[in-house]
C-alpha positions in Angstrom: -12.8 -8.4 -71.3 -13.1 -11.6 -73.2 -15.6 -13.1 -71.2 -18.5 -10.1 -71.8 -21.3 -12.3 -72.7 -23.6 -9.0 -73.4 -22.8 -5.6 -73.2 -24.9 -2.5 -71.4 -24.6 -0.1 -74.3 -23.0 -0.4 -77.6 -21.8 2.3 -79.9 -21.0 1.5 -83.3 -19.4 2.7 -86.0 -18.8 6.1 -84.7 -14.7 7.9 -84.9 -13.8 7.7 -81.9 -11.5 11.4 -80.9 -9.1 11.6 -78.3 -6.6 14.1 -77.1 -4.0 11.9 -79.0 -6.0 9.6 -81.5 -8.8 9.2 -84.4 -9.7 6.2 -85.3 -13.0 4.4 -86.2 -13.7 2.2 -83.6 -16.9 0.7 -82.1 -17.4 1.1 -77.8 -18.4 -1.8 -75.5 -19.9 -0.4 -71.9 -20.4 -2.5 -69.3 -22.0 -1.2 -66.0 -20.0 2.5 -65.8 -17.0 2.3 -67.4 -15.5 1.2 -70.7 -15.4 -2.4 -71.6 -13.9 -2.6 -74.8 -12.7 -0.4 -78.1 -13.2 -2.6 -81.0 -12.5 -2.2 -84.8 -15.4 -0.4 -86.4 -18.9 -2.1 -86.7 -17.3 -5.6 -85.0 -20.1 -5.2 -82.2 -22.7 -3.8 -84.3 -24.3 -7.7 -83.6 -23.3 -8.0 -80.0 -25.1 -8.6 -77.6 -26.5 -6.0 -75.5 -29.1 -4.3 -73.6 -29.3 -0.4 -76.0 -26.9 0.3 -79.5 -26.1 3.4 -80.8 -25.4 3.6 -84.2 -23.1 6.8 -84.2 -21.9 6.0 -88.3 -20.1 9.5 -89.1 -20.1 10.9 -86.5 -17.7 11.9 -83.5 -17.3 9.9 -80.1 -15.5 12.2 -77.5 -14.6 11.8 -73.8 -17.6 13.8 -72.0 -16.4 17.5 -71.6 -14.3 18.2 -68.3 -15.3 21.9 -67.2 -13.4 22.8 -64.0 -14.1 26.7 -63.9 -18.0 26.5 -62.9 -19.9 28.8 -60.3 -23.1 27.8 -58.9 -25.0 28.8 -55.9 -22.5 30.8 -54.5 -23.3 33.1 -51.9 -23.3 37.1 -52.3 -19.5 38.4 -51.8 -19.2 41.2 -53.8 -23.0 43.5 -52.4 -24.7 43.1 -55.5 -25.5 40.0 -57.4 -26.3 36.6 -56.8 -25.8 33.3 -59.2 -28.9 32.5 -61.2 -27.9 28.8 -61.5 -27.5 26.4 -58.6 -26.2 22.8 -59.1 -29.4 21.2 -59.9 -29.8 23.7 -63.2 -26.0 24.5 -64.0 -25.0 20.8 -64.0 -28.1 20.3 -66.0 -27.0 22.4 -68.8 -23.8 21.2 -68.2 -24.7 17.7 -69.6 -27.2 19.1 -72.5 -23.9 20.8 -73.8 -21.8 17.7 -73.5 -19.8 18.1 -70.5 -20.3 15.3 -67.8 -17.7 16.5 -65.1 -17.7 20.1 -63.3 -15.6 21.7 -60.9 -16.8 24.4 -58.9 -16.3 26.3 -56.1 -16.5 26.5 -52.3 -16.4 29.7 -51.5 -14.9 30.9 -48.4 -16.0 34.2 -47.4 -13.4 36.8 -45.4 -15.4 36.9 -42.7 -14.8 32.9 -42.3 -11.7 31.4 -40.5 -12.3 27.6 -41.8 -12.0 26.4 -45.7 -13.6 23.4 -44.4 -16.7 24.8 -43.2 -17.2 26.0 -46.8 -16.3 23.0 -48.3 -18.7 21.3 -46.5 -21.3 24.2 -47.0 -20.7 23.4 -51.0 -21.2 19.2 -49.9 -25.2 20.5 -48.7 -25.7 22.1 -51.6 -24.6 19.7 -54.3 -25.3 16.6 -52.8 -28.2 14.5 -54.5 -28.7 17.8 -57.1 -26.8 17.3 -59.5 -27.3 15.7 -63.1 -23.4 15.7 -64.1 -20.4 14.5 -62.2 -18.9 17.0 -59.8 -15.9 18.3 -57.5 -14.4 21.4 -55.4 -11.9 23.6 -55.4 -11.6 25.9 -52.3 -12.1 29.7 -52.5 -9.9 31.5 -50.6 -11.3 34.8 -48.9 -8.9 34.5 -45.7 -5.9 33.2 -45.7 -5.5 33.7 -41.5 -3.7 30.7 -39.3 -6.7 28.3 -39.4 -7.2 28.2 -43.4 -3.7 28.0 -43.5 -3.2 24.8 -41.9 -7.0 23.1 -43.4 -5.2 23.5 -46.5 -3.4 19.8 -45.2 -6.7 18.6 -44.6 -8.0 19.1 -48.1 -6.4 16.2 -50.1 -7.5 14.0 -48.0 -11.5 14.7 -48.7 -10.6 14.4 -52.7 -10.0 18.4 -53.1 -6.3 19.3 -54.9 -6.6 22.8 -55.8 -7.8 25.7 -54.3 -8.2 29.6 -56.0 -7.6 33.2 -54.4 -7.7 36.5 -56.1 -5.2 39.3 -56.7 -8.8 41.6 -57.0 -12.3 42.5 -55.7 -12.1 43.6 -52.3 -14.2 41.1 -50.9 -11.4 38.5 -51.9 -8.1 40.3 -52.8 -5.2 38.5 -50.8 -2.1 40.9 -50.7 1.4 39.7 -51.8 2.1 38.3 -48.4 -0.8 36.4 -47.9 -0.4 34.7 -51.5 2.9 33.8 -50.6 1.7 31.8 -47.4 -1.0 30.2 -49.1 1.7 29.3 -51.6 4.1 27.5 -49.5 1.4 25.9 -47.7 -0.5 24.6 -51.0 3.6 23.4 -52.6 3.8 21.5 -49.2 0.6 19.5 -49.9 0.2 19.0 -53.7 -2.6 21.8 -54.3 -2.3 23.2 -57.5 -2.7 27.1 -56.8 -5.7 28.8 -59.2 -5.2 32.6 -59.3 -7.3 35.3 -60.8 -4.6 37.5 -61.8 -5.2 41.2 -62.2 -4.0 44.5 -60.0 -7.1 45.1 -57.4 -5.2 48.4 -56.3 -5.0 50.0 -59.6 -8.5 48.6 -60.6 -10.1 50.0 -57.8 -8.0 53.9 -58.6 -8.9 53.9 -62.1 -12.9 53.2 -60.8 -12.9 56.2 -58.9 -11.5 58.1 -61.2 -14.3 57.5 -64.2 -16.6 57.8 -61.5 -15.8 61.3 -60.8 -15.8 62.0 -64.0 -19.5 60.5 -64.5 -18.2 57.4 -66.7 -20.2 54.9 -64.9 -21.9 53.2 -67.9 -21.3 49.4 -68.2 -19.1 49.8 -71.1 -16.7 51.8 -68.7 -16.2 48.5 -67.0 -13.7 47.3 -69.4 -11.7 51.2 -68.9 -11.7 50.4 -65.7 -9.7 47.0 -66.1 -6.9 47.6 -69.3 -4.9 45.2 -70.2 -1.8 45.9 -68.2 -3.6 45.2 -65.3 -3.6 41.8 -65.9 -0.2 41.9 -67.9 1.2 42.8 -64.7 -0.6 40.9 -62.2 0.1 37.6 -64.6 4.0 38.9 -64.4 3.8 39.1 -59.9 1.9 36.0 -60.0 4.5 33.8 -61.6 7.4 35.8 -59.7 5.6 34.8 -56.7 5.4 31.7 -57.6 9.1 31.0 -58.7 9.9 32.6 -55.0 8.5 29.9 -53.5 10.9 27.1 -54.6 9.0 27.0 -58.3 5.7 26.2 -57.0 3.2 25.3 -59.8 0.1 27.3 -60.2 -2.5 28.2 -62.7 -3.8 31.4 -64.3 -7.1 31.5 -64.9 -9.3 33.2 -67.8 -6.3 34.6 -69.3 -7.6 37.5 -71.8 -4.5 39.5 -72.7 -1.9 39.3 -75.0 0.8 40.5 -72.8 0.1 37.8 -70.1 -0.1 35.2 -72.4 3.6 36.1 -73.1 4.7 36.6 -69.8 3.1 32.7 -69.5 4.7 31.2 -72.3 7.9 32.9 -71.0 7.7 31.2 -67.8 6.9 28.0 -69.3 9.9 28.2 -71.6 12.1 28.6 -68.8 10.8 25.8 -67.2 8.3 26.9 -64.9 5.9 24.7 -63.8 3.1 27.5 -64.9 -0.3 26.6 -66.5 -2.9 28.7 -67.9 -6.6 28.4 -69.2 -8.6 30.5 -71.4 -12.6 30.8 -71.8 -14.9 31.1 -74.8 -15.9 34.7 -74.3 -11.6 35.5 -75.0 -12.2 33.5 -77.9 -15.9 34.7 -79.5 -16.6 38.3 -77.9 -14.8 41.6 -78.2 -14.6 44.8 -76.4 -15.6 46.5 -79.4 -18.3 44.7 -80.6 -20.2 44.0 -77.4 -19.2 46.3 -75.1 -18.1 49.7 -77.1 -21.0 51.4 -79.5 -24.3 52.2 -79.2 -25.3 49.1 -76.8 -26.2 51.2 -73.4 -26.9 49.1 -70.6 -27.2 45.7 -72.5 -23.6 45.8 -72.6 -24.3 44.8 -69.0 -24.6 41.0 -70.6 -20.6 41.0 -71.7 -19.3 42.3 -68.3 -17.0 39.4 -66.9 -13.4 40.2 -65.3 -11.3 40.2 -67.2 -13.6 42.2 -69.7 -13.7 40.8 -73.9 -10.2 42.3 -75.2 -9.9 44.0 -79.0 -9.5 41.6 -82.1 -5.6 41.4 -81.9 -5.5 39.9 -78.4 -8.4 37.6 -79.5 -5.8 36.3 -82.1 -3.2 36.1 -79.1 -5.2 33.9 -77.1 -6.2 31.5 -80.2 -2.6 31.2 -80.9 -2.1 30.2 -77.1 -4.6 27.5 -77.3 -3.2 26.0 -80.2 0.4 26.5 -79.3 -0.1 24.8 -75.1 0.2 27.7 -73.9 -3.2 27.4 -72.5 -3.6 24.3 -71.5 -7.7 24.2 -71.3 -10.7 25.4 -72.5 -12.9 26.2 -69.4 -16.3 28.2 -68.9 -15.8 30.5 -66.1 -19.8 29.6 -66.0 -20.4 32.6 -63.9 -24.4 33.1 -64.1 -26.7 36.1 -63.5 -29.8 37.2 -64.7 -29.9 40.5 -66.5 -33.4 41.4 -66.4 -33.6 41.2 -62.4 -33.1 44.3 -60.3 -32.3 42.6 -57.1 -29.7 39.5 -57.7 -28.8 40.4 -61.6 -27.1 42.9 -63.9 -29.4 45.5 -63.3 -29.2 45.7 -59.6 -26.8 48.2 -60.3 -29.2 50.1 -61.3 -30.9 53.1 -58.6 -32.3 56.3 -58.6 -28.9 58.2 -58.1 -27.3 55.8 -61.3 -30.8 55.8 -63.9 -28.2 54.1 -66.4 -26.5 51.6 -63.9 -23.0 52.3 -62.4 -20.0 49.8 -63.8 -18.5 49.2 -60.3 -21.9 47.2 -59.2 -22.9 45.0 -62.1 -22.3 41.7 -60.8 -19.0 40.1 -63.2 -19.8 37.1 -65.1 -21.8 35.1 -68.1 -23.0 31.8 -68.4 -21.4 29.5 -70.9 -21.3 26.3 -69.2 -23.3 24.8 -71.9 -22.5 26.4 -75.4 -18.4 25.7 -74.4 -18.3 22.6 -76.2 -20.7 23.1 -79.4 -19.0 26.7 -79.8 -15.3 25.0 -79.5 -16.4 22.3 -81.8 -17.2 25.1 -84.7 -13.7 26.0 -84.7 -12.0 22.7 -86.0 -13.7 23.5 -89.6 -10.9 26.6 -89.2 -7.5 25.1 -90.2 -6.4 28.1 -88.2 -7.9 27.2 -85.4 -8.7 23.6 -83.4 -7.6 20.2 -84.8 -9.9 17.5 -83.2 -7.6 15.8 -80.9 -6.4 19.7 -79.9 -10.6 20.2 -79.4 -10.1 17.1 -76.6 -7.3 18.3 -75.3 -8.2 21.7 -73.8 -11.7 20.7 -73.3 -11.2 17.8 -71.8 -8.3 15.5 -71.1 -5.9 18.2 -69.9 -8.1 19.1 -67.4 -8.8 15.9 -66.2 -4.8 15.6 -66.0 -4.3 18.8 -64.3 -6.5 18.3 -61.8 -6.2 14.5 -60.7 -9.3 13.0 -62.4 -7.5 11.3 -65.4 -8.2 8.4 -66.4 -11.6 8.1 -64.6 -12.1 11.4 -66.9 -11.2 12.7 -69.6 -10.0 9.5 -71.7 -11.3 5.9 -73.2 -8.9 3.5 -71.6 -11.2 0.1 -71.4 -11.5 -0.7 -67.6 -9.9 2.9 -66.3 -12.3 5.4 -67.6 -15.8 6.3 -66.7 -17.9 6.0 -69.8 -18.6 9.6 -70.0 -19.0 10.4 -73.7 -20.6 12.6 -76.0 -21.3 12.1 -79.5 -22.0 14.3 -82.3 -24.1 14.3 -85.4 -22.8 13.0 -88.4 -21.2 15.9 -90.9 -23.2 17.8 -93.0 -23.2 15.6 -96.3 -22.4 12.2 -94.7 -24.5 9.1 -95.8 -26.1 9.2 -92.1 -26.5 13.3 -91.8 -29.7 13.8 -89.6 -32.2 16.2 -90.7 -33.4 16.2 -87.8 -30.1 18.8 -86.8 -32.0 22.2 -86.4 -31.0 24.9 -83.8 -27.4 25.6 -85.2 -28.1 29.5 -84.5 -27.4 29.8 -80.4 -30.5 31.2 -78.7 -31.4 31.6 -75.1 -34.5 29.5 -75.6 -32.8 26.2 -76.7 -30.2 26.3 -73.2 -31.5 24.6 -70.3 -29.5 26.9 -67.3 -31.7 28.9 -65.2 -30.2 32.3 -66.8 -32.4 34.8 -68.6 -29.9 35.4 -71.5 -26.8 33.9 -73.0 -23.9 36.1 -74.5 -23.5 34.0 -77.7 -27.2 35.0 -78.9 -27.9 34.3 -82.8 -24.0 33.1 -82.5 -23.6 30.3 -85.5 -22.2 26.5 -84.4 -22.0 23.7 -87.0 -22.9 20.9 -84.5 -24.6 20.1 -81.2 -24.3 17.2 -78.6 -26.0 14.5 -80.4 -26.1 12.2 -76.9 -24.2 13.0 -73.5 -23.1 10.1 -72.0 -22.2 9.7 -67.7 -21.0 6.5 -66.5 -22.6 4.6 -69.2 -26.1 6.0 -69.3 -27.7 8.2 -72.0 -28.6 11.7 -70.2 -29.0 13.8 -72.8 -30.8 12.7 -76.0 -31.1 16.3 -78.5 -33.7 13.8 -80.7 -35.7 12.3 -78.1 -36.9 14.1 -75.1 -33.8 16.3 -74.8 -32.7 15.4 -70.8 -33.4 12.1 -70.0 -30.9 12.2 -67.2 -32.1 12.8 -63.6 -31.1 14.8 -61.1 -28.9 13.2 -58.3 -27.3 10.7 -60.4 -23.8 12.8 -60.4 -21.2 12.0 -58.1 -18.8 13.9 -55.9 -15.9 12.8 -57.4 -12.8 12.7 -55.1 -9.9 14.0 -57.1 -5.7 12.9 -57.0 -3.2 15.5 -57.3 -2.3 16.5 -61.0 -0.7 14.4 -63.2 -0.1 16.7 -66.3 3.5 17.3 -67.4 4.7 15.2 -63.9 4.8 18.2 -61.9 4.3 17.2 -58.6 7.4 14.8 -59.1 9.3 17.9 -60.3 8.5 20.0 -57.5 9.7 16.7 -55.1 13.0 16.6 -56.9 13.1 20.3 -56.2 13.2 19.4 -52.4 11.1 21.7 -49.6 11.3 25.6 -50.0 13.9 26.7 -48.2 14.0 30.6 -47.4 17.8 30.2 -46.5 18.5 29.6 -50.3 17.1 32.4 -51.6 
């Protein structure tokens, strides 16, 4: 890069974090990717066309999120998501991540996973404001989805999700083994939702009968063997079928984060994420109590667990056993009795009814700036763990590293996000107001966010995609615009070589079981 006369955008003398680094370096960017990592304040006199001057504070990789659902269609009777991809990807970037991956959604009713993919292709394309990709939904896992599942790598899709719940989705043990096999043969890394639909659905009708319908019921309704169990057939089905790597998602419980760190000791090519709300809410605090139906806000699957498992799950981010730090963005309104929370609500159920509040809360844009609050806790992050689960392994695990989720001059997209300076530094902004979470400062189409009058110690300062400024929190806030995120096609995972393992393994072979 020797031969840069000028330079797009400069940053100087920022500290430059990565998942394996610190170190005070200043950033060339030329075009969309970076040019050039340079000693600290060394380009402070280059030429170029815009510099930052980032002195004490941080300069991240842009935040990889690859647990996001927008605009997807109504599966479960009630509900439908508040944010499509023009306003999730828009808070997306205003919160410092610059690459999503959400879903394409293929209902049971549909034969083809193609047909929704390119269903989630209509609805993205030219809306979004951050980078984007796909993983396939899997509602029926019949002789035609089957054999797409081939089809996918080839239009830059490497993973793929089905559910062990909800009866719209719940694939039984057989079906989860076929998609297994089919995803091993192909290099798709296998999401599952892991908790026992059966039982879920027996203890329902049981607190129904016995009138315990109100939202906080939700959580009785889902305990935490459930998912301790679910987690435990998961990885056993997995190990079946010739060690086949997959990924359990929004892990919540203590007991399945042990029966994953198990697995992984033994050598099992099993990977796991977490979410904020395992992290910041408990059952207790915001579902239990006096809250009636506002605990509707806090109902997600799994539900917030009690304050021991919340220490479990910090211990398993810090530890690897969870290797990222995703949103689950899952957005619905609550004051909306038709597509929101309360459209559980009806004559017959005055106070709601658990079984019909549609799951999920929006976090797609507090992830980061609620993350970044923990490194001042030596118990919690470090910075370069802060990287790590929020954005390099997730780039690794699902094939967009080093476009994502690093700074290697010439490989990775300049997607960056810088914070303010720390409080007492010599360049500390004044101008750093809003550190108490309200609903009012987010910029998703959602009418509430779960983490209100929740404390942070630092926002996005600028959000950076493919070298261009697109979210400024001093000057006009978004100064992105809509359509300049990509579809980004997406390799099969590199983290931890697994893929190579699995080859060494050679082909599942029922005969050697």
């Amino acid at each position: 890069m020797a031969g840069i006369t000028e330079y797009d955008l400069v940053i100087t003398n920022g500290v430059c974090v990565t998942a394996s680094d610190i170190a005070a370096l200043d950033i060339g960017i030329c075009g969309e990717k970076i040019a050039l990592l340079a000693p600290s304040g060394s380009l402070a006199k280059a030429s170029t066309k815009r510099l930052i001057d980032a002195e004490g504070g941080y300069v991240m990789p842009g935040g990889v999120d690859c647990h996001v659902h927008l605009q997807e269609p109504n599966m479960f009777g009630k509900g439908c998501s508040a944010d499509t991809f023009e306003t999730g990807t828009r808070s997306a970037i205003a919160g410092g991540t610059t690459t999503v991956v959400a879903f394409a959604p293929q209902q049971r009713t549909e034969p083809s996973l193609l047909a929704a993919l390119d269903a989630a292709h209509g609805l993205a394309r030219g809306n979004c404001y951050s980078d984007y990709g796909f993983h396939l939904l899997v509602g029926n896992a019949g002789e035609q989805a089957l054999n797409e599942i081939a089809k996918l790598p080839e239009r830059g899709v490497t993973s793929l999700k089905i559910f062990m719940t909800y009866e719209a989705l719940q694939l039984c043990d057989c079906d989860i083994l076929s998609v297994l096999a089919e995803a091993r043969t192909n290099k798709v890394l296998t999401m599952i939702h892991a908790e026992n639909g059966d039982v879920l659905t027996w203890l329902t009708d049981r607190l129904e009968k016995r009138g315990f319908v109100a939202p906080r019921y939700h959580a009785h309704s889902r305990p935490p063997l459930l998912e301790d169990e679910a987690t435990n057939r998961a990885i056993a089905l997995a190990e079946l079928v010739a060690q086949t790597p997959i990924l359990l998602v929004h892990v919540s419980d203590a007991g399945a984060t042990r029966r994953i760190r198990e697995a992984q000791t033994r050598g099992q090519p099993v990977f796991a994420e977490t979410c904020p709300q395992y992290l910041f809410l408990t059952r207790e605090e915001h579902l239990d109590g006096p809250h009636g139906f506002e605990a509707a806000k806090h109902v997600c699957s799994p539900p917030p667990r009690d304050k021991a498992a919340q220490a479990a799950i910090w211990t398993g981010l810090r530890n690897g056993t969870f290797a990222m730090l995703n949103s689950d963005h899952c957005p619905f309104n609550y004051d909306d009795n038709f597509t929101g929370k309360k459209a559980c609500i009806t004559e017959e159920f005055p106070a709601g009814r658990f079984r019909h509040i549609p799951n999920g809360i929006p976090g797609v844009e507090t992830r980061l700036p609620l993350a970044f609050a923990a490194i001042d806790r030596l118990d919690r992050l470090p910075l370069t763990k802060l990287v790590e689960v929020t954005s390099t392994n997730a780039a690794k695990l699902y094939g967009l590293y080093p476009k994502k989720g690093a700074l290697m001059p010439g490989l990775s997209d300049a997607d960056l996000v810088v914070w303010y300076p720390n409080e007492g530094s010599a360049k500390s902004s004044a101008t750093l107001d809003g550190l108490t979470i309200t609903n009012s400062m987010l910029h998703h189409d959602v009418d509430y966010t779960p983490y209100e009058g929740r404390g942070v110690t630092n926002w996005p300062r600028y959000t950076m995609l493919r070298g261009k400024v697109v979210w400024d929190r001093d000057g006009e806030g978004i100064v992105g615009d809509k359509g300049y995120g990509q579809f980004i096609e997406r390799e099969s995972s590199t983290l931890n070589d697994i893929w190579q393992r699995v080859e060494e393994a050679g082909p599942f072979d029922e005969e050697k079981l």
